[in-house]
C-alpha positions as CSV (number, residue, x, y, z in Angstrom):
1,X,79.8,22.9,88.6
2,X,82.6,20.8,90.7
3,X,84.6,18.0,89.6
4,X,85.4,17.2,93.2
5,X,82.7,18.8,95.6
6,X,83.8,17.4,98.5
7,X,87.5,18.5,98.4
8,X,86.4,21.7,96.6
9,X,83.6,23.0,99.5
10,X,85.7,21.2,102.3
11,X,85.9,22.6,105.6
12,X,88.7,24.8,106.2
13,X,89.5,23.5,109.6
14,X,89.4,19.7,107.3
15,X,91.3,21.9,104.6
16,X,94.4,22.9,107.1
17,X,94.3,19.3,108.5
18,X,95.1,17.8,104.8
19,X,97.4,20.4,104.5
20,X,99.4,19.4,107.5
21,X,99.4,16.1,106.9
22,X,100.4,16.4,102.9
23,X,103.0,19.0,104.3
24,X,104.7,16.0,106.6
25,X,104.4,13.8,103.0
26,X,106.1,16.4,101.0
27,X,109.3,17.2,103.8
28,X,109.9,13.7,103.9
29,X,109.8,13.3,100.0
30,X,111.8,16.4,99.8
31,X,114.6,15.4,102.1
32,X,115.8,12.3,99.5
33,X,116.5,15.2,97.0
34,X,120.4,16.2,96.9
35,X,119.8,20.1,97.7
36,X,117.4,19.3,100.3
37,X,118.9,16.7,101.7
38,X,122.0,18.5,102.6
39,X,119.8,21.9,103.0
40,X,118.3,20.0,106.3
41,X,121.3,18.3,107.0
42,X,123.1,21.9,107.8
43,X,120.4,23.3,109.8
44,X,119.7,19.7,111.6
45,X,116.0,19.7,110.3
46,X,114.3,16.0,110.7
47,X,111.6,16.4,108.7
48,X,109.8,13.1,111.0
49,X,109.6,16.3,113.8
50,X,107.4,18.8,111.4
51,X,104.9,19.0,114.0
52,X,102.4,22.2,113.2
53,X,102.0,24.0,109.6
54,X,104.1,27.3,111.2
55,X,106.9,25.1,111.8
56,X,107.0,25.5,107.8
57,X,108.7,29.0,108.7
58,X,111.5,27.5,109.8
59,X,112.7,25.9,106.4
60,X,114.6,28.8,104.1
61,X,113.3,29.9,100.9
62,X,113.6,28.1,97.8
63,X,114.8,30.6,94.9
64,X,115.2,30.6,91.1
65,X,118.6,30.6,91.8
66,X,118.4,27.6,93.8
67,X,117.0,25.8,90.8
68,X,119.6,27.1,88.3
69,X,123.0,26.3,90.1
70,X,121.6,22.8,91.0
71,X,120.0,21.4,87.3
72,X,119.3,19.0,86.0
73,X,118.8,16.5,89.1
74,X,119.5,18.4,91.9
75,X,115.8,19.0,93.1
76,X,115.0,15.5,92.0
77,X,113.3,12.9,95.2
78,X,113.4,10.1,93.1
79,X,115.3,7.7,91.2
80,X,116.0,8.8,88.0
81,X,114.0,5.7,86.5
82,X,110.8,6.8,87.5
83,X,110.6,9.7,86.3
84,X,109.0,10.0,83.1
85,X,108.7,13.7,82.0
86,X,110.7,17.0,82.1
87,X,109.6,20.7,81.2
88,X,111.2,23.4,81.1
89,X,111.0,26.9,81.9
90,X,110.0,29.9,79.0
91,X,113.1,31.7,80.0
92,X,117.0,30.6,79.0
93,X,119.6,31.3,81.0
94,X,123.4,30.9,80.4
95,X,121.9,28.7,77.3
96,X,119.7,26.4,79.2
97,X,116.3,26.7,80.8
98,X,114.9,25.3,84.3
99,X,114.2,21.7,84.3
100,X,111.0,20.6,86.0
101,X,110.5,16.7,86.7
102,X,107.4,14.9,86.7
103,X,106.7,11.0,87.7
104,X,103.6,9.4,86.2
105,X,101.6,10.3,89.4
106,X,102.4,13.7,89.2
107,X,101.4,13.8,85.5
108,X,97.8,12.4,86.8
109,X,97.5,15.0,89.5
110,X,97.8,17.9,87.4
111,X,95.5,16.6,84.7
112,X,93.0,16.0,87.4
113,X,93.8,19.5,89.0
114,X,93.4,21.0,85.5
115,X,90.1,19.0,85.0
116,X,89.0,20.7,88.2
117,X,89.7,24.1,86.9
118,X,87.9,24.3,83.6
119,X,84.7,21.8,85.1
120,X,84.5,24.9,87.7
121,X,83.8,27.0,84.9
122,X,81.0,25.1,83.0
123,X,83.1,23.0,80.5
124,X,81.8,19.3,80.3
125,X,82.2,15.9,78.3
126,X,79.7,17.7,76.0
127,X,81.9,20.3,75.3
128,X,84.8,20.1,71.4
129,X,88.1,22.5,73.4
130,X,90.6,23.7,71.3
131,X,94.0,24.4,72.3
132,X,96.4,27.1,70.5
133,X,99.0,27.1,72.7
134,X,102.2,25.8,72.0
135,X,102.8,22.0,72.9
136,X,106.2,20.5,73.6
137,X,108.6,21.5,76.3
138,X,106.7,24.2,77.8
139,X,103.7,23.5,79.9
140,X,100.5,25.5,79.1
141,X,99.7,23.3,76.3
142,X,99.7,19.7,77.5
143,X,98.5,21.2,81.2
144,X,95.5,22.2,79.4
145,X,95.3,18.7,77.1
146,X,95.6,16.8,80.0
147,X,92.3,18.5,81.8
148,X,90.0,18.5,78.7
149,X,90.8,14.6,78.2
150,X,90.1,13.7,81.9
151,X,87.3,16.1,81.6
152,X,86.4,13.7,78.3
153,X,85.7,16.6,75.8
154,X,86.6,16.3,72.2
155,X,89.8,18.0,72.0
156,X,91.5,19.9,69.0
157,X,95.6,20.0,69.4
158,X,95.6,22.6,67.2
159,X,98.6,24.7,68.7
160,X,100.4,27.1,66.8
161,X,98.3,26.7,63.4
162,X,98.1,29.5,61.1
163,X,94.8,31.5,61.7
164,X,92.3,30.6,59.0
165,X,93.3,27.2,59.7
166,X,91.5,27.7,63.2
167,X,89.3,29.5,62.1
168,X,88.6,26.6,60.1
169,X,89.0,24.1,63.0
170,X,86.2,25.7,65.2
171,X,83.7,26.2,62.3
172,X,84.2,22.5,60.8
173,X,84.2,20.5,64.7
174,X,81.8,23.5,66.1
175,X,84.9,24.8,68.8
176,X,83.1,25.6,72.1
177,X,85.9,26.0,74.7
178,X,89.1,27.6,73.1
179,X,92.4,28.1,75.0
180,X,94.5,31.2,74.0
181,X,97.0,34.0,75.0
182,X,95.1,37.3,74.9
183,X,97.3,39.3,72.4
184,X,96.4,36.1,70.1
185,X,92.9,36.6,71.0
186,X,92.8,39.9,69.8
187,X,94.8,38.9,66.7
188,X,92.4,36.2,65.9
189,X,89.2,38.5,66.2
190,X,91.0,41.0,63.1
191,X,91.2,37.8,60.9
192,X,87.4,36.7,61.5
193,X,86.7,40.7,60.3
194,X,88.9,40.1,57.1
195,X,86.9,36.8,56.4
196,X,83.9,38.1,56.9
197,X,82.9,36.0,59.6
198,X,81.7,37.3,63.0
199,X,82.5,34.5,65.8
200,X,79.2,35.9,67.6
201,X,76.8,34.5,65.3
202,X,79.1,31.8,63.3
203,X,81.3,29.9,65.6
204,X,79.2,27.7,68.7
205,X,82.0,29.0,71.0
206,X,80.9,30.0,75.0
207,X,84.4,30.2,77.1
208,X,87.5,30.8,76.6
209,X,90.4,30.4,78.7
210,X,93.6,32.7,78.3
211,X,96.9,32.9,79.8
212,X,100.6,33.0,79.1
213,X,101.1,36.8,79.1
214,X,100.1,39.6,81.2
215,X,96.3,41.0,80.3
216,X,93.8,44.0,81.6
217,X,90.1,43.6,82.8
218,X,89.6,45.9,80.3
219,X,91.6,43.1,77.3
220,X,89.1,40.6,79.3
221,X,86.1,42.7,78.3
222,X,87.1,43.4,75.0
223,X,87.7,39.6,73.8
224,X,84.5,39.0,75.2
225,X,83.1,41.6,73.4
226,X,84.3,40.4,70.2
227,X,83.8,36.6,70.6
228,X,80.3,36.7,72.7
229,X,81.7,34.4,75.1
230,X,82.9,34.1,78.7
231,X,86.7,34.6,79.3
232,X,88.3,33.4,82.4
233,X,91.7,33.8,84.1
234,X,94.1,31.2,85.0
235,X,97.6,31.7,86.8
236,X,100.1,28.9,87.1
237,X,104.6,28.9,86.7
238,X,106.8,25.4,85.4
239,X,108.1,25.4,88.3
240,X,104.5,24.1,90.0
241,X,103.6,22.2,87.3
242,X,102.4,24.9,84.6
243,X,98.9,26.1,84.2
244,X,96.6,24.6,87.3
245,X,98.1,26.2,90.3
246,X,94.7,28.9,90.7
247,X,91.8,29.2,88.5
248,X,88.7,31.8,88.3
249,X,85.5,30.2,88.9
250,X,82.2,31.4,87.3
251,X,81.7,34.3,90.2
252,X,85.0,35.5,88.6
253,X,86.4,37.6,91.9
254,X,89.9,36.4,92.2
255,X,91.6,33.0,91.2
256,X,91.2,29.6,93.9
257,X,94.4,27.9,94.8
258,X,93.9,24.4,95.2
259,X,95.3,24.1,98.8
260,X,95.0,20.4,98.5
261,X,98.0,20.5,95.8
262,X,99.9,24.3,97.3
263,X,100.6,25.2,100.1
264,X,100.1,29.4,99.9
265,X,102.1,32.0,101.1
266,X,102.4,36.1,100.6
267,X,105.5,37.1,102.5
268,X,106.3,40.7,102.2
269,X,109.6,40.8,100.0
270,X,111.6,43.2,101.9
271,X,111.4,41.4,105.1
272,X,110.8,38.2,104.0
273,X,107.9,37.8,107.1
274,X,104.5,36.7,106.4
275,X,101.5,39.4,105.9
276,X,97.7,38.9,106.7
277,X,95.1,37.7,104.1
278,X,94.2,41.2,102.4
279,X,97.8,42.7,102.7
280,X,99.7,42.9,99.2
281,X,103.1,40.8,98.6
282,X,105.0,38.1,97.1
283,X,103.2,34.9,96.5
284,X,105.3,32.0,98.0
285,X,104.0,28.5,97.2
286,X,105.3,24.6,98.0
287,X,103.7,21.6,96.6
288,X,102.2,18.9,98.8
289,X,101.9,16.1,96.2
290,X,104.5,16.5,93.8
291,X,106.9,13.3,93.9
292,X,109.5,13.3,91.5
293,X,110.5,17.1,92.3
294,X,108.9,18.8,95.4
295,X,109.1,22.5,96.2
296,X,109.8,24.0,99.3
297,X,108.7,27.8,99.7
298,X,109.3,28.7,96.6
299,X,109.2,32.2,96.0
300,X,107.3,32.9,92.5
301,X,108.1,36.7,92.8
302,X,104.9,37.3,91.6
303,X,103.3,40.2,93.5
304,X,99.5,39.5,94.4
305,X,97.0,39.3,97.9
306,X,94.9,36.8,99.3
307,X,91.6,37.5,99.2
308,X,89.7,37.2,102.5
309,X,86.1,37.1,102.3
310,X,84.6,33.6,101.4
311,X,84.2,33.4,97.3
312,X,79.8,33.2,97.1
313,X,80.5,30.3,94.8
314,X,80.8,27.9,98.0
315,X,83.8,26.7,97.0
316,X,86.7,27.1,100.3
317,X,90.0,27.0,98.6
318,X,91.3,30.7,99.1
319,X,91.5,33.4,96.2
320,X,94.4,35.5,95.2
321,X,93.5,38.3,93.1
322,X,95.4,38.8,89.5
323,X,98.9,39.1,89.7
324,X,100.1,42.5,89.9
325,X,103.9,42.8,89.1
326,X,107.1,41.5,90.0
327,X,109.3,41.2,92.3
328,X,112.3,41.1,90.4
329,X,113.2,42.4,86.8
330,X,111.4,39.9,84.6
331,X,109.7,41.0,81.1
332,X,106.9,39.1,79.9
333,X,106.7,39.7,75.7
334,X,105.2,37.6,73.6
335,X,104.6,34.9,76.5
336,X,108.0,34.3,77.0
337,X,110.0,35.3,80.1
338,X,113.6,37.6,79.6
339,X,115.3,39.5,82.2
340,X,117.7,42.0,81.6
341,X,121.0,40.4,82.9
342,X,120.7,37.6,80.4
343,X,121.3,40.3,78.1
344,X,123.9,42.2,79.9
345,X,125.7,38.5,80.1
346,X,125.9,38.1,76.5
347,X,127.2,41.8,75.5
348,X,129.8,41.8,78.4
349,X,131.4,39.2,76.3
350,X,130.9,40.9,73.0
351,X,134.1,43.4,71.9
352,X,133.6,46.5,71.2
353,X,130.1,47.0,73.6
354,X,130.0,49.4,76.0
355,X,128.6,48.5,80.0
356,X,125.4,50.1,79.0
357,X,122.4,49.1,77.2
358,X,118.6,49.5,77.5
359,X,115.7,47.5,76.5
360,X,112.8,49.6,75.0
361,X,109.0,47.5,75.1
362,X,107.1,49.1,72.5
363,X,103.0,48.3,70.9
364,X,102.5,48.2,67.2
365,X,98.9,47.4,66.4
366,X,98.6,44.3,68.5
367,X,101.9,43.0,68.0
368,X,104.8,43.3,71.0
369,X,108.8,44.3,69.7
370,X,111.6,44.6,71.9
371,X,114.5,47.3,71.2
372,X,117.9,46.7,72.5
373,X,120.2,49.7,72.3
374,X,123.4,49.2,72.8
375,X,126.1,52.0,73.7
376,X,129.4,50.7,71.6
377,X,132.5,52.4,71.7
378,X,133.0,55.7,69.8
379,X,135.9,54.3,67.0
380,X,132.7,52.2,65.4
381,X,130.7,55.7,64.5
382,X,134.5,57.0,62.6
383,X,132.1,56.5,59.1
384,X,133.0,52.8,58.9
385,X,129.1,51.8,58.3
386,X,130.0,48.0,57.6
387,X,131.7,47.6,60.7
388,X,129.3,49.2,62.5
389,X,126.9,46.8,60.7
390,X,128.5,43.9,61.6
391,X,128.7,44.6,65.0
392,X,125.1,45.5,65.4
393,X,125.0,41.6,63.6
394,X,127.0,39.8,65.8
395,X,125.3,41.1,69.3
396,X,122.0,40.0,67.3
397,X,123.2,36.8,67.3
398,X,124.1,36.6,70.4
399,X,121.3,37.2,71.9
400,X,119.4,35.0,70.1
401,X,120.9,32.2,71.9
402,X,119.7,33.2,75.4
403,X,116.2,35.0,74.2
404,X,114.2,32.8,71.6
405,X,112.5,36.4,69.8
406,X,114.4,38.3,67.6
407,X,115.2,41.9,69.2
408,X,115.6,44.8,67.2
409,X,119.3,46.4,67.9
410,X,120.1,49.8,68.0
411,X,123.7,51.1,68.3
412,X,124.4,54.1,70.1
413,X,127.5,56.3,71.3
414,X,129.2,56.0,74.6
415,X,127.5,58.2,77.6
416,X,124.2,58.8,75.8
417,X,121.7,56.6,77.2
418,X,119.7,58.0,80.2
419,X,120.4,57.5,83.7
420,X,118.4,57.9,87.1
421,X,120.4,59.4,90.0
422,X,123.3,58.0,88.6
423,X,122.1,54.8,87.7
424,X,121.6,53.3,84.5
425,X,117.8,53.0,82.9
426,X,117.3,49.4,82.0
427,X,114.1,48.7,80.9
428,X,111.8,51.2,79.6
429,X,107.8,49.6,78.9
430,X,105.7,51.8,76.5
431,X,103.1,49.4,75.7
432,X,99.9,50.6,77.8
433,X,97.7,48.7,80.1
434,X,98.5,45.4,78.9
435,X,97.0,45.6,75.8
436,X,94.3,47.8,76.4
């Protein structure tokens, strides 16, 4: 199915000619932003003399970093005044999360980019979709909303309702299309056992769509297993938007960017220099519509390929295959995003903690903890229990500020946490192929 065939099956030689064009569009709308205005200032880039899509190599990476040190309205193209939405990132840090701007003409782009994505897959105006992700300042919800309305299926905001209350959702509006994180998935199919229902022959659901956390092939076969339906795979970040950026389609052998909307890189992170479709790296992507915030090379630190051979679903938008890893240090539990030096931040400012700590990832049944333990300085282990208690209280606390999931905290002596060569172990992961 295509909700655009032309764009969708479009030449690629027609494809890179959009692309050039949008790219001219999205300099020029970049350049009235404050960091990129004085970012092409410095290196005398007039964006009116982008003449060719490699001349793209000669603007510098956008980072993470970039985005934190200039919030709120640093990265912002237009007046304030027409702008009409902000999101924000899953991860906090120094107390606040990235800010991501959105005009009303963005809004409609990504709803019709998401309405793209799940038509590709079968869903129609014919289909009920129910959406249990969270709604609100986070984006995989709404993204998701937006698509199944333009797509004009019945839609179920159900969100974060307890199960049997979905349960009860799908069986009393007959749920066909559900959108869910996969460790949810999982959780959802142990509370249709305990009810005595089996979603096979009970439920009129046929797809599924997950995301939000790292998954397996192997989770993918399993839901399906336990549902009887089709799962498919979506990739997408705030900073782009949300959900929307790549989407499998029914042949299921990698995820399309829409190249209308992103421009695609995979740049090698060491060197920073592009590698050839096939080769593994870091997937670096700039928008070519966005108005109220355009992004300029943007590097997601997500590790992945492009794949070269032409997808057999006709469709000319390239493929990258599921993302691999990171980059950088980032944990992904429980769908939200932590790295470690947001918790290295908040004990450096916490009397009494020593420089080391490390963060334990652990599996119980199909739930996801995280362990903190923390080397504290030997006077707190003389047999004074309460004071050790309320120490182990107060970092808990602290953390909670910057990391919105309660860790568990352990308190340890100084000099007994392991090291590697001589340098400290941060972040040990002990749940097993992502869920399966």
């Amino acid at each position: 199915m295509y909700w655009e065939k032309e764009i969708e099956t479009i030449p690629r030689e027609s494809l890179l000619e959009l692309q050039l064009t949008r790219l001219k569009e999205s300099l020029k709308k970049a350049s009235a932003s404050p960091f990129y205005g004085k970012v092409f200032k410095e290196m005398g880039f007039d964006p009116s003399q982008f003449h060719s899509i490699e001349d793209l190599q000669s603007i510098p990476f956008t980072t993470k970093e970039d985005l934190r040190r200039n919030r709120p309205y640093g990265f912002t193209a237009v007046p304030k005044k027409k702008l009409i939405r902000v999101h924000l990132s899953s991860e906090i840090i120094d107390d606040r999360a990235l800010a991501v701007f959105h005009t009303a003409d963005d809004i409609d782009q990504w709803a019709d980019v998401m309405a793209r994505s799940m038509a590709m897959t079968g869903m129609s105006d014919n289909d009920v979709f129910q959406n249990m992700l969270p709604y609100g300042l986070l984006t995989g919800g709404l993204g998701f909303h937006y698509g199944a309305e333009k797509i004009g299926a019945l839609v179920i905001p159900a969100g974060v309702e307890n199960s049997r209350r979905q349960i009860q959702l799908m069986q009393d509006f007959e749920t066909t299309v559900i959108h869910i994180s996969p460790i949810y998935a999982l959780h959802l199919s142990v509370v249709f056992q305990e009810i005595g229902i089996d979603p096979r022959k009970h439920t009129h659901l046929k797809t599924a769509f997950i995301g939000a956390e790292p998954h397996s092939e192997k989770t993918r076969d399993k839901i399906e297993e336990l549902f009887g339906i089709k799962v498919f795979n979506s990739y997408g970040l705030s900073e782009m938007n949300g959900p929307g950026v790549s989407f499998e389609c029914p042949a299921r052998m990698g995820m399309h960017v829409w190249e209308d909307h992103f421009f695609v890189e995979i740049i090698d992170p060491n060197t920073l220099k592009p590698v050839s479709d096939g080769q593994p790296g870091e997937l670096v992507l700039t928008t070519l519509l966005r108005q109220g915030m355009p992004l300029l090379r943007y590097r997601t630190r997500d590790l992945t390929r492009v794949i070269p051979e032409p997808c057999k679903c006709g469709r000319t938008h390239k493929r990258i295959e599921r993302i691999s890893g990171r980059t950088d240090d980032m944990m992904i539990i429980k769908g939200v995003n932590i790295y470690p030096s947001q918790i290295e931040k908040k004990l450096a400012n916490l009397p009494g903690t020593g420089p080391n700590f490390m963060i334990i990832l652990e599996r119980e049944g199909l739930n996801d903890h995280m362990i903190i333990k923390v080397e504290v300085q030997k006077e707190f282990f003389s047999g004074n229990l309460k004071q050790l208690e309320n120490l182990r209280q107060k970092i808990i606390e602290a953390l909670k500020t910057d990391i919105p999931i309660t860790p568990k905290v352990k308190l340890v002596e100084p000099n007994t946490l392991a090291k590697i060569e001589g340098r400290f172990v941060r972040v040990i992961d002990n749940r097993k192929d992502l869920y399966f």
